[in-house]
DRENROVO-711383 format. One record per residue: x, y, z negated of N, C-alpha, C in turn; residue number from 0. Coordinates in Angstrom, 3 decimals. Layout:
DRENROVO-711383
<atom <X Y Z> <X Y Z> <X Y Z> NUM>,
...
This chain:
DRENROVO-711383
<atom <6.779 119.423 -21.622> <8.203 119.625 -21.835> <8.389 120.694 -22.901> 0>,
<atom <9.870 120.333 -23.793> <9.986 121.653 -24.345> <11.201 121.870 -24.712> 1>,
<atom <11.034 123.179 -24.721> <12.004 124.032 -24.515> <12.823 124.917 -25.592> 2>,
<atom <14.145 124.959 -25.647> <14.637 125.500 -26.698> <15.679 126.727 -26.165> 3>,
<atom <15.916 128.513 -26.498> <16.801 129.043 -26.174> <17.422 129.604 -27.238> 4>,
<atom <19.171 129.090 -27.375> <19.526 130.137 -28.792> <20.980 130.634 -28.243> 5>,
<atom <20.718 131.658 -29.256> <22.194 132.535 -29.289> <22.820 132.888 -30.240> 6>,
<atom <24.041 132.661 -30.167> <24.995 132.699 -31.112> <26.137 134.186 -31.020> 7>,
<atom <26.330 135.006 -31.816> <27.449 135.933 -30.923> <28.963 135.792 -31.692> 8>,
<atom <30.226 135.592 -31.025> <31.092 135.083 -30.819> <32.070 136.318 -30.179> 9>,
<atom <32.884 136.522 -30.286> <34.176 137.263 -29.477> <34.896 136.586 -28.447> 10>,
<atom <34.574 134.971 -28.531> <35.092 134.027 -28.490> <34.365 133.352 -27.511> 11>,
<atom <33.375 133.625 -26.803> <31.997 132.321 -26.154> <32.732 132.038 -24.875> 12>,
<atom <33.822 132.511 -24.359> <34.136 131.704 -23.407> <35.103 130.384 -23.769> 13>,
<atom <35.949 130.657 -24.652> <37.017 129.735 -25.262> <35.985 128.077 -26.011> 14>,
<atom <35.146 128.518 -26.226> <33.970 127.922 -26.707> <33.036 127.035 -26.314> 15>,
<atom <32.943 128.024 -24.992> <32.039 126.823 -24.120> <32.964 125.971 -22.903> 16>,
<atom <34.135 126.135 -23.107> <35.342 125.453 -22.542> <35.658 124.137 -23.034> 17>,
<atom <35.622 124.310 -24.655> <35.871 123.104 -25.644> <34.675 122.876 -25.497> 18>,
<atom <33.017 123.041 -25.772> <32.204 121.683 -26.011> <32.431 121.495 -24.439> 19>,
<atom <32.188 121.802 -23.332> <31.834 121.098 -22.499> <33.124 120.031 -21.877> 20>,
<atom <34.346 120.292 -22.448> <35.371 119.060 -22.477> <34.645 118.222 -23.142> 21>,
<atom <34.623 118.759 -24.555> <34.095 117.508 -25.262> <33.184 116.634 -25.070> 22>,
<atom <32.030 117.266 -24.583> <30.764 116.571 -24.290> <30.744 115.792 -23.136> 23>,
<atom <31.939 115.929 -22.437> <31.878 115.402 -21.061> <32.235 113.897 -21.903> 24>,
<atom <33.236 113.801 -22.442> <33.867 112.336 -22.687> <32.657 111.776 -22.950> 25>,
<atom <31.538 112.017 -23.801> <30.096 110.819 -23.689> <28.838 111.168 -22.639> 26>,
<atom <28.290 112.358 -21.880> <27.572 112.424 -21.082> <28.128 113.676 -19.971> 27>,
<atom <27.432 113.188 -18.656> <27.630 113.861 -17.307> <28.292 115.571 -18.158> 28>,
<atom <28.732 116.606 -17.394> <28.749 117.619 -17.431> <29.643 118.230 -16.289> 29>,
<atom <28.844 119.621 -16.022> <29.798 120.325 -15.014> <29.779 121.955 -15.796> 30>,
<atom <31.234 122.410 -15.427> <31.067 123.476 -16.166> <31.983 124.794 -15.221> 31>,
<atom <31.964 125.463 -15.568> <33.315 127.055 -14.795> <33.575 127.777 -15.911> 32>,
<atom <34.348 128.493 -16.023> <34.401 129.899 -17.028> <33.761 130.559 -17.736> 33>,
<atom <32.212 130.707 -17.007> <31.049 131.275 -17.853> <29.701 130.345 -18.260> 34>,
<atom <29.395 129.201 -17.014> <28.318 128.667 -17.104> <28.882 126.672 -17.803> 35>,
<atom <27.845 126.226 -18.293> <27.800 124.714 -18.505> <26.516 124.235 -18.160> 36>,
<atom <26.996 123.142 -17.586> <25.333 122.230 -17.650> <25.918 120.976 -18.475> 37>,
<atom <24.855 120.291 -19.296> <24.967 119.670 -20.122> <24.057 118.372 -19.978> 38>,
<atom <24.613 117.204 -19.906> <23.287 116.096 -19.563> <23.029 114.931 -20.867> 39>,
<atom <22.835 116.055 -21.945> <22.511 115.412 -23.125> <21.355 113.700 -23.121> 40>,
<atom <21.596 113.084 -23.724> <20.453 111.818 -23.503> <19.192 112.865 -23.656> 41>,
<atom <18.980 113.384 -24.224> <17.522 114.282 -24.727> <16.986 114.812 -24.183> 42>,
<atom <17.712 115.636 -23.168> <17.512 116.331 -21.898> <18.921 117.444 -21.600> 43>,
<atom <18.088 118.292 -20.526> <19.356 119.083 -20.374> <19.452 120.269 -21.025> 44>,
<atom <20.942 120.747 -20.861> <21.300 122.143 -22.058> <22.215 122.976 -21.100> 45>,
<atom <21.741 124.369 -20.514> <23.186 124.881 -20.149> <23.475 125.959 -21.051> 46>,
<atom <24.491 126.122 -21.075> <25.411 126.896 -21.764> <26.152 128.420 -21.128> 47>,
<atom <25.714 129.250 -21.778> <26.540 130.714 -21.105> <27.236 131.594 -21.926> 48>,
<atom <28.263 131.461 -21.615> <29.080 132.236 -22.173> <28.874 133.876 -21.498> 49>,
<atom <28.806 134.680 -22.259> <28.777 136.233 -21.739> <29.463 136.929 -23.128> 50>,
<atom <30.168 138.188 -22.696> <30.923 139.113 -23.730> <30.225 138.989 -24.901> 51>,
<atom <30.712 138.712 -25.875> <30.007 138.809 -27.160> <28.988 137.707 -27.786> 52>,
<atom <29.506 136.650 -27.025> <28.402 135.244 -27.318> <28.346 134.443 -26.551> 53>,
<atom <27.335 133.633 -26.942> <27.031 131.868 -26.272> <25.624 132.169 -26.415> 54>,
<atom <25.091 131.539 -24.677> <23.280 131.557 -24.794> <23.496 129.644 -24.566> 55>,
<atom <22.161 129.057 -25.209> <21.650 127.666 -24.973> <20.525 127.678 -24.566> 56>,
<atom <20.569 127.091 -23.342> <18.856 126.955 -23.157> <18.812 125.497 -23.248> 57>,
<atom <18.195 124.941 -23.403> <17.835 123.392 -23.296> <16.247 123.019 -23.526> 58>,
<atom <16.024 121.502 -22.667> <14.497 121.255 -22.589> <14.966 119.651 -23.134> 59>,
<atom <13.544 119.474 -23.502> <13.224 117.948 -23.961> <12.140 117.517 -23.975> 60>,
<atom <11.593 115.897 -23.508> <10.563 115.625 -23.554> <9.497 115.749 -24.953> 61>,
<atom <10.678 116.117 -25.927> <10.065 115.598 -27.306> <10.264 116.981 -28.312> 62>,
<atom <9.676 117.091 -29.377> <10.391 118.547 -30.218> <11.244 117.605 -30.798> 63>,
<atom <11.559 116.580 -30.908> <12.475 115.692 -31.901> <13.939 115.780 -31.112> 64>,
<atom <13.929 115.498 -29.341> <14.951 116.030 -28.685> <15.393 117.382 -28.986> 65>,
<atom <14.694 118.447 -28.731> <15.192 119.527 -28.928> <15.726 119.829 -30.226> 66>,
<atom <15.321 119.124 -31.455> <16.214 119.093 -32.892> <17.298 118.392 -32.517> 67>,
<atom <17.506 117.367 -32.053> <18.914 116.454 -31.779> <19.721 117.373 -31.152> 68>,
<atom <19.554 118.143 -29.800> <20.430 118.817 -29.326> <20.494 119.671 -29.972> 69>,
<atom <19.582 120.712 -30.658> <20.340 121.759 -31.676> <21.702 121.399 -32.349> 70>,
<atom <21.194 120.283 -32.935> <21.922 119.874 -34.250> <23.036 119.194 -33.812> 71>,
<atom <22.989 118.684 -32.441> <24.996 118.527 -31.926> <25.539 119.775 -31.578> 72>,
<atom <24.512 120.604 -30.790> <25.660 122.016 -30.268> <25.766 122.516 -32.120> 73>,
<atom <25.145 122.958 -32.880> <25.781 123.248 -34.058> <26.434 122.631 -34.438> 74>,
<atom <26.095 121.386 -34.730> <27.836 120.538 -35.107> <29.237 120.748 -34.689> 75>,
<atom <29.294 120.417 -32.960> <30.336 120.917 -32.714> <30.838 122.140 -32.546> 76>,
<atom <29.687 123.558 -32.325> <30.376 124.393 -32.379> <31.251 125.171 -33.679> 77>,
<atom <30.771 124.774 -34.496> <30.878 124.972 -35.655> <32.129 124.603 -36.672> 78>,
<atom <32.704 122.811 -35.902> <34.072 122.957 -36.067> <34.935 123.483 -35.080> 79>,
<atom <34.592 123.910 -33.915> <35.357 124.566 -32.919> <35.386 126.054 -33.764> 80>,
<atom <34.613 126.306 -33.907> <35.052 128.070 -34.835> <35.041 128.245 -35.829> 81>,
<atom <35.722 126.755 -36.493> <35.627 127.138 -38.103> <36.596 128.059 -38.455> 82>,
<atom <37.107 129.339 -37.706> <37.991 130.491 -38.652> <36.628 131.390 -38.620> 83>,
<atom <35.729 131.196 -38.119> <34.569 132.338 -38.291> <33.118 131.504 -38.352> 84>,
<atom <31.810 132.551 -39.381> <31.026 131.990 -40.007> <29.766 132.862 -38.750> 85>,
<atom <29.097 131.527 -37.659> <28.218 131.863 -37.212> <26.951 131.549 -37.035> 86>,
<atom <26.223 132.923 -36.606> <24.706 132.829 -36.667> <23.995 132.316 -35.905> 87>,
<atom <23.063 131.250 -35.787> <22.520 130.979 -34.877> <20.915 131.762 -35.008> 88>,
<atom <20.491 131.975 -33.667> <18.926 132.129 -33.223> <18.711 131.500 -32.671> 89>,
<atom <17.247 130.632 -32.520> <16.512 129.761 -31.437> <15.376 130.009 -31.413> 90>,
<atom <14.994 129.633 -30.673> <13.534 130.379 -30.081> <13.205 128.881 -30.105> 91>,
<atom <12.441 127.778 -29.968> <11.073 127.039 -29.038> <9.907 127.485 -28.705> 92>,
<atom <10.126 126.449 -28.099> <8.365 126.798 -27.046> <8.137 125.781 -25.952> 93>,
<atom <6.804 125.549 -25.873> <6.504 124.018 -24.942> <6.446 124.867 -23.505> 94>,
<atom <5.912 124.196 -22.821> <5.688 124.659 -21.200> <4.657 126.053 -20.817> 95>,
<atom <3.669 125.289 -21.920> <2.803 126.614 -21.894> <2.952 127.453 -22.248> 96>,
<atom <4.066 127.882 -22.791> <4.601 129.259 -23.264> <5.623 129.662 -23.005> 97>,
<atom <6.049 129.051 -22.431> <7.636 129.344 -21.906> <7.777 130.556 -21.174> 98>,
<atom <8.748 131.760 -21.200> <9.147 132.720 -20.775> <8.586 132.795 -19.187> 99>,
């Protein structure tokens, strides 16, 4: 399995992870609250945390090709969700055997 964790910082990560996980619900499963998301991407899963000052992603995939697909939708959409501000992403991977 592998594994992807990134963070983004935001003023904004709760308003944020409110909109993707509406959004994402209309094409796959999701449950979400105020601070946390779970995400049931085809690729695998992604939750989402909003905390003061940002958005954490963790997400796993059978494949490193999954874990590029889900990068590259949570950047997509977050990205027009905050297009009044220009943000940074960090990600970490790592397979099983290295995982935190």
């Amino acid at each position: 399995m592998f594994h992807t964790t990134g963070k983004v910082k935001t003023d904004h990560g709760d308003k944020y992870l409110q909109q993707l996980c509406k959004h994402f619900a209309h094409k796959v499963p999701v449950t979400f609250n105020t601070t946390t998301g779970d995400v049931s991407f085809p690729t695998g899963p992604c939750q989402i945390i909003a905390s003061k000052g940002g958005l954490t992603f963790i997400g796993q995939s059978a494949t490193p090709e999954g874990i590029n697909r889900m990068k590259a939708v949570i950047i997509d959409h977050l990205d027009r969700f905050a297009w009044r501000e220009t943000l940074d992403y960090h990600w970490q991977e790592h397979a099983d055997e290295t995982a935190p």
